[in-house]
BAKOL-623332 format. One record per residue (C-alpha): x, y, z. Coordinates in pm, whole numbers, padded with zeros to 5 digits, always signed. Layout:
XYZ/...
***
This chain:
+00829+00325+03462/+00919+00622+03224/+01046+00359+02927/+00630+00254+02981/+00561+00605+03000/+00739+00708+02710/+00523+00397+02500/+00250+00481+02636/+00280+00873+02522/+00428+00764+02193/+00125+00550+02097/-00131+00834+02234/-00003+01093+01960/-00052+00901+01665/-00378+01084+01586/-00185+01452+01685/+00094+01316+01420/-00126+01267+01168/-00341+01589+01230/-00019+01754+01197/+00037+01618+00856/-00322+01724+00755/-00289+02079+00895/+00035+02131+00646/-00191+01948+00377/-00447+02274+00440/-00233+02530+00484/-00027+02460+00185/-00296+02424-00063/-00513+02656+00055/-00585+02891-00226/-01004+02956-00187/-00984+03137+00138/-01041+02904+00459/-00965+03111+00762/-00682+03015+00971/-00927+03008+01272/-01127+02743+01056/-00845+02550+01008/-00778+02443+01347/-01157+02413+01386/-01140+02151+01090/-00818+02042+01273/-00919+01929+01591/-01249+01766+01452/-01054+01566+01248/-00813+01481+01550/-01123+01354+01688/-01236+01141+01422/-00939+01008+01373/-00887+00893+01742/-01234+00756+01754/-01158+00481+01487/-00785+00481+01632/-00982+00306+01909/-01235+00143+01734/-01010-00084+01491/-00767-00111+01787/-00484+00066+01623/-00361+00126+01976/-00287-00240+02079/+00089-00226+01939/+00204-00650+02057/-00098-00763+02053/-00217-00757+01716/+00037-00849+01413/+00226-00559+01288/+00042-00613+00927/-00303-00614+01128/-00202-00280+01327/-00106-00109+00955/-00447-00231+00790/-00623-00085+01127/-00475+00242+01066/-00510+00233+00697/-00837+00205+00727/-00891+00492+01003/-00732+00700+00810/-00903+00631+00495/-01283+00709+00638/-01109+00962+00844/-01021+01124+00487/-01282+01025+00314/-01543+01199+00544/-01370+01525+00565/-01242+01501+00196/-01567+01497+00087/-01721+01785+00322/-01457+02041+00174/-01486+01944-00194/-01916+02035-00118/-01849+02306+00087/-01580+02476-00118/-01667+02352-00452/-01308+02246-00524/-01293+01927-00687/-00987+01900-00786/-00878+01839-00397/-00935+01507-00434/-00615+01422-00595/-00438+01640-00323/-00659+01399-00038/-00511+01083-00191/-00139+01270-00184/-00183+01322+00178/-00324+01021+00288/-00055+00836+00101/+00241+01042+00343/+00001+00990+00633/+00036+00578+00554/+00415+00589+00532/+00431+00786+00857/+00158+00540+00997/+00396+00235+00904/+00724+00386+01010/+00498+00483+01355/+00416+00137+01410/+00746-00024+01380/+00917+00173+01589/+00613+00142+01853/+00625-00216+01789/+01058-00256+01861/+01003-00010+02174/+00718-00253+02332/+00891-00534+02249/+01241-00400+02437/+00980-00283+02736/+00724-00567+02783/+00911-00853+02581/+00688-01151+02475/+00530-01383+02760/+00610-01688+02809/+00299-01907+02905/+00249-02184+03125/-00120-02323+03031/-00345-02551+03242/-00583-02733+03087/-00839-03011+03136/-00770-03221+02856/-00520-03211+02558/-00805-03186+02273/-00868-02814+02436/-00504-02691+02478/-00416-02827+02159/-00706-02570+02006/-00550-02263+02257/-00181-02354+02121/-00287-02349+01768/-00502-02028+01808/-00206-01858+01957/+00035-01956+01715/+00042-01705+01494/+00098-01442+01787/+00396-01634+01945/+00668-01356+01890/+00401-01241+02153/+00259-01483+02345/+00462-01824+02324/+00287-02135+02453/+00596-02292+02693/+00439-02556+02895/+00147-02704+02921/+00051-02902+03246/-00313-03071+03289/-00556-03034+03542/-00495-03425+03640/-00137-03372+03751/-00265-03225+04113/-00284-02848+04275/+00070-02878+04442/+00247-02956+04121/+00038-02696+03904/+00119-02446+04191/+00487-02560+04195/+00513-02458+03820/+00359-02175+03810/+00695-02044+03982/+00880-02061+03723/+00645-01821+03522/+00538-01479+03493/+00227-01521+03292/-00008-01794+03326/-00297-01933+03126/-00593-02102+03275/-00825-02319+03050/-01186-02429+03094/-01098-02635+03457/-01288-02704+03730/-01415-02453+03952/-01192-02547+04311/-00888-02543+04109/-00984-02217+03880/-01039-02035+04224/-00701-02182+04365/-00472-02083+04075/-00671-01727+04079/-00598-01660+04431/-00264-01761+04379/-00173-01546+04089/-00333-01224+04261/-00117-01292+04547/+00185-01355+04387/+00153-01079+04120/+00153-01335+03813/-00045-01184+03458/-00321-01438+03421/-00548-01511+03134/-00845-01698+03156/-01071-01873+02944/-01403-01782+03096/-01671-02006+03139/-02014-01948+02975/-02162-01846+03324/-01895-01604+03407/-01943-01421+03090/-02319-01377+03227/-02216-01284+03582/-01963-01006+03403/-02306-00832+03286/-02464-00834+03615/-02529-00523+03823/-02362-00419+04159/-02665-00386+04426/-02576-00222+04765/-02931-00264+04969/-02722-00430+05216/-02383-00471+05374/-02294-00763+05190/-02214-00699+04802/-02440-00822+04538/-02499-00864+04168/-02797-00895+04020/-02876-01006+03675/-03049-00862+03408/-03415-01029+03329/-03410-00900+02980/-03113-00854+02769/-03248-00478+02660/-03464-00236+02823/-03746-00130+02653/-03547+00179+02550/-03318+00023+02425/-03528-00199+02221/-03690+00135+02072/-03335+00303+01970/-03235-00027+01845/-03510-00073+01619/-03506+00326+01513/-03183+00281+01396/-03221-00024+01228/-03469+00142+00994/-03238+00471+00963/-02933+00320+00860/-03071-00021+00673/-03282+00233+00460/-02987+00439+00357/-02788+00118+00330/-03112+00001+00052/-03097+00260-00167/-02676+00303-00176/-02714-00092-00258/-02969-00054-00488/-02741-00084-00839/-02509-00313-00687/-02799-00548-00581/-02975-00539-00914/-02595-00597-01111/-02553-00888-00839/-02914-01034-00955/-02836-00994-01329/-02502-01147-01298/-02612-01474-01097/-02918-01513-01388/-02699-01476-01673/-02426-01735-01524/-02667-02029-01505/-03006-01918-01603/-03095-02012-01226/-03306-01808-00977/-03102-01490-00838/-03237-01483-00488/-03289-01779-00251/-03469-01813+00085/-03353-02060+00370/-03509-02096+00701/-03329-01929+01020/-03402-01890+01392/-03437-01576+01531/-03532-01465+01900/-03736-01702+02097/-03642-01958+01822/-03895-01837+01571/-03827-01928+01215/-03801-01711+00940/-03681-01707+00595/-03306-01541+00556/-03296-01394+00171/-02957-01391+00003/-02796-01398-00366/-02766-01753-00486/-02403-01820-00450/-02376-02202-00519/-02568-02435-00765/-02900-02485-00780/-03021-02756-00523/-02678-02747-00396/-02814-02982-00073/-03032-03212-00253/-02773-03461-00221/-02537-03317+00109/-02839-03240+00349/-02818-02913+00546/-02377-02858+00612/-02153-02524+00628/-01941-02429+00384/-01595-02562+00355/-01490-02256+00243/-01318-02192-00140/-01288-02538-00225/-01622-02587-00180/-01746-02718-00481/-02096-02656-00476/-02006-02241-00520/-02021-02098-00873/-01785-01887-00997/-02015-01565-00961/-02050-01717-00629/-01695-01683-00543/-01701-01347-00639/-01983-01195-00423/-01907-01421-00127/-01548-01273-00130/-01715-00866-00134/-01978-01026+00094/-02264-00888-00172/-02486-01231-00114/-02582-01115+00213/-02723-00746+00050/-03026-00909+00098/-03087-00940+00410/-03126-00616+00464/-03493-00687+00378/-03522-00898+00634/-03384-00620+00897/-03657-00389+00699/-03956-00697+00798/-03799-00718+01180/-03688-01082+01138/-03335-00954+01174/-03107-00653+01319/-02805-00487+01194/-02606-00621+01484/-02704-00914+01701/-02591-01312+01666/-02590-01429+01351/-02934-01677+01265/-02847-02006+01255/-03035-02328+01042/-03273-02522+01306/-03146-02871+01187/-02787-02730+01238/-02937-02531+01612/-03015-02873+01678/-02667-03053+01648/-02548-02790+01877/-02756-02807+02122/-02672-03212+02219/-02372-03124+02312/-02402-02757+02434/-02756-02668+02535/-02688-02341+02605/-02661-02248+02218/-03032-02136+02265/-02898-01852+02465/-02789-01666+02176/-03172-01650+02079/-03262-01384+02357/-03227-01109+02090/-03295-01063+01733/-03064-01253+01514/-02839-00966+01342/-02660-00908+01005/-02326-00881+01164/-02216-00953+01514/-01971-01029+01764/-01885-01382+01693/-01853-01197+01348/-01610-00923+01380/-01354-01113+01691/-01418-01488+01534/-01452-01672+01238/-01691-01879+01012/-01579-02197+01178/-01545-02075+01494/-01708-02328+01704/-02029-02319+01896/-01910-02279+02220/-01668-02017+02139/-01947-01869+01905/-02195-01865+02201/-01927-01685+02481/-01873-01430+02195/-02258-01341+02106/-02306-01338+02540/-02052-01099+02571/-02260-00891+02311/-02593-00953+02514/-02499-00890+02823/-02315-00579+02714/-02555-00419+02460/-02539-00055+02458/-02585+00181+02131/-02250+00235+02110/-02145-00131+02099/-02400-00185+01807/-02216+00145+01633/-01890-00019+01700/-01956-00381+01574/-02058-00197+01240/-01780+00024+01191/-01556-00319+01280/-01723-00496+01044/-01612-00270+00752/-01229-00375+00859/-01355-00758+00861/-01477-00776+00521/-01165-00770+00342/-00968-00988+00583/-00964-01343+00436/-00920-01555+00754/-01276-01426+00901/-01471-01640+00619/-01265-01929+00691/-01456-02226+00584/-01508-02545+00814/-01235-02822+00760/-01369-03109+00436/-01605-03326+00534/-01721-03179+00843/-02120-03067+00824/-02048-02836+01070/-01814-02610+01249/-01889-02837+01613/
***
């Protein structure tokens, strides 16, 4: 209990440590004058804004994110962190020349930051250890996916057995003794309930694969009109409050976001027309709530009447041969999407919300998993949830638990959180993973 303690403290300070660091940055350049009083003022607000996107880009969850992912998480917290208050001293005091000092300090903050993290890393690893899993499943096609997902985390979470659904209760039950953590796939509901119950009883860690009608009971309301518990469900996915601070915002930040992108837009355009001589923008029809079609606007980023031949398919990512070479470029600093921040301007779209799919790809989906249209209960969004926790060829169903958990969850600060997330996204290659060659789509 104290070793878990002690971890627990240890990874709590990490925004005191490096407040420390930027109080002794203050105090020992401080030659225009700011108060001592004013400097723990300017202190603790930083403290806080450093802990805020400490939380936000999960630099906190030491084991379960790769040691590389926790340094980029923290990186990057401490970057806006600086950035923010770098740039309200250098106005308010008029001293320019403190930006050189802000890039000394944030580059001791990052070899503190990575020194912090491997030692939090060994001391979890001595306290918790890595689990050892024992995963049911209903068929091999769907543990194979799980084993694969988790491979790259198995100094962490190591895959040791996998038994199927088919091979009876007692025997399931039997080994599940002879683990500590277990892992329950997308199984029937009698034997889900059976291997939950036993778990809680017997003090086993269980994750679960949830099913796309738990994720909309987790939303649901407690209701005590009576002595037996209920939960009701929402009817709509936002209030009409909601739906007002939603849009208000939308317009706020997306017309900031139009003007900042203004030059970088109009080199984008310039550099797409002199490649090829081809048209700069392109339109392509999208659903959006209630499965009304719009047209999404982006920056041309493959050849001209790149489906004339293909039909409507995904991209296979940077092999694809149909992208340009301009193409490669602004997919890569995700500028062919600056666009669409018209569309959030018209009300087709919102900053955050699921992103729009084609209709003739909408349609594959739905044969096999009707309850794709789900996702169309809000306004399709320029970033999302699938976005920032999956992949581009994440597939539909895992696409569609993701965007539920956002729409049965929707609150402000979610929407403020998916957008600060998406900033750490954006340079981190595997999230615009392409679909494997030859598939149309990522089903």
């Amino acid at each position: 209990m104290l070793k878990k303690l002690f971890y627990r403290v240890l990874v709590a300070v990490y925004p005191i440590l490096m407040t420390i660091l930027f109080v002794f940055f203050l105090m020992n350049i401080n030659n225009v004058g700011i108060e001592n009083s004013h400097i723990w003022i300017l202190s603790l607000a930083y403290c806080f804004c450093l802990y805020v996107f400490f939380i936000i880009y999960y630099g906190n969850k030491i084991g379960v994110y790769r040691i590389v992912e926790i340094m980029y998480s923290n990186a990057l917290s401490l970057l806006i962190t600086n950035v923010i208050f770098g740039l309200f001293l250098i106005v308010l005091l008029q001293c320019i020349n403190w930006g050189f000092y802000f890039i000394l300090l944030f580059i001791g903050q990052l070899v503190c930051s990575g020194i912090w993290t491997i030692v939090c890393n060994s001391i979890q690893m001595k306290i918790y250890g890595s689990h050892r899993i024992l995963l049911i499943s209903s068929d091999k096609k769907s543990a194979e996916s799980l084993h694969k997902k988790l491979d790259n985390r198995k100094n962490r979470f190591f895959i040791k057995e996998i038994i199927y659904a088919d091979s009876g209760i007692e025997k399931i039950l039997d080994r599940c003794k002879e683990y500590g953590t277990i892992m329950i796939d997308d199984l029937n509901q009698d034997l889900r309930n059976s291997i939950t119950n036993y778990c809680f009883e017997n003090g086993k860690v269980m994750f679960m694969v949830p099913k796309i009608a738990e994720i909309i009971r987790k939303g649901a309301q407690t209701l005590h009109i009576i002595d037996t518990p209920l939960y009701v469900t929402k009817k709509y996915p936002l209030t009409i409050e909601q739906a007002i601070v939603k849009r208000a915002v939308d317009l706020i930040l997306t017309g900031i976001a139009t003007i900042i992108a203004s030059p970088f837009m109009l080199a984008t355009a310039l550099a797409i027309k002199l490649y090829d001589g081809g048209p700069a923008l392109y339109k392509q029809k999208r659903l959006t709530k209630d499965g009304k079609e719009f047209y999404v606007y982006k920056f041309r980023s493959m050849i001209v009447d790149a489906e004339k031949n293909s039909g409507a398919r995904l991209s296979s990512g940077e092999n694809d041969d149909r992208i340009t070479k301009v193409g490669k470029i602004i997919r890569a600093i995700r500028f062919d999407e600056l666009p669409q921040l018209f569309n959030i301007l018209k009300g087709d779209m919102s900053i955050v919300g699921p992103r729009p799919e084609r209709p003739e790809i909408a349609e594959q989906y739905y044969e096999e998993l009707p309850e794709f249209k789900y996702r169309l209960k809000v306004k399709a969004g320029l970033t999302g949830y699938a976005q920032v926790y999956g992949k581009y060829n994440t597939t539909p169903k895992d696409k569609l638990k993701l965007d539920l958990m956002y729409i049965n969850n929707y609150s402000l600060y979610l929407d403020l959180k998916v957008i600060f997330y998406t900033v750490k996204i954006l340079f981190m290659k595997e999230s615009t993973e392409g679909i494997e060659e030859g598939k149309m789509t990522a089903a």
